[in-house]
C-alpha positions, 0 to 999 in steps of 0.5 A: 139346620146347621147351614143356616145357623152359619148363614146366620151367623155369617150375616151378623158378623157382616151386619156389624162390619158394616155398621162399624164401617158406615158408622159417623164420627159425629155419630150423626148421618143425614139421610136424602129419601126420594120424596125430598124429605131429609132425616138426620140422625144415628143411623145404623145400616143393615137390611132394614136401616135405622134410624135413631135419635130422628129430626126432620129437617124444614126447610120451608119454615127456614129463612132463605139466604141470599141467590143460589144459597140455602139459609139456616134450617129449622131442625124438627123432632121426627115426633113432632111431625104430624103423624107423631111418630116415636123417634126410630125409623126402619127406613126402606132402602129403596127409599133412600137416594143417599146419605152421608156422616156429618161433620162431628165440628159442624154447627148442625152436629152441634145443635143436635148435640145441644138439643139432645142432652 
């Protein structure tokens, strides 16, 4: 019984490295899925990541920039989308190509922002 109260332990203390490690300036990530779909968000990484604060990003209703540029993106509120969910995502790791902090000074940070407060 004691072994695993120190493996418990152990696995809490790495969980939190990690998250205070991956853990965006901005406080906002991007996240790639393998279906193409990308989520931004807070994310907190872990066994089973999460993501708080959820927006889908469409591209489909977005204007296209010029050849071989992508145009502005149209941020939609994760609950929002058609199955309505609430705003966390237990993400599934296998599902998760990449993902990446995003620039706290980058417009895109800056419309989160705006649209979150």
């Amino acid at each position: 019984m004691a072994a695993l109260v120190v493996i418990a332990i152990v696995w809490f203390i790495i969980a939190a490295i990690v998250a205070h490690i991956t853990a965006s300036p901005s406080g906002f990530s991007a996240v790639y899925l393998t279906s193409g779909d990308v989520l931004v968000g807070k994310l907190s990484l872990g066994a089973d990541p999460i993501l708080t604060d959820a927006w889908m990003v469409d591209y489909a209703s977005s204007t296209s920039g010029t050849a071989g540029q992508q145009g502005p993106v149209n941020l939609v509120p994760f609950q929002n989308t058609s199955l309505s969910p609430e705003s966390t995502i237990h993400l599934s790791p296998q599902q998760i190509l990449y993902w990446a902090n995003l620039n706290p000074s980058g417009s895109l940070v800056k419309e989160l922002e705006a649209k979150t407060q």
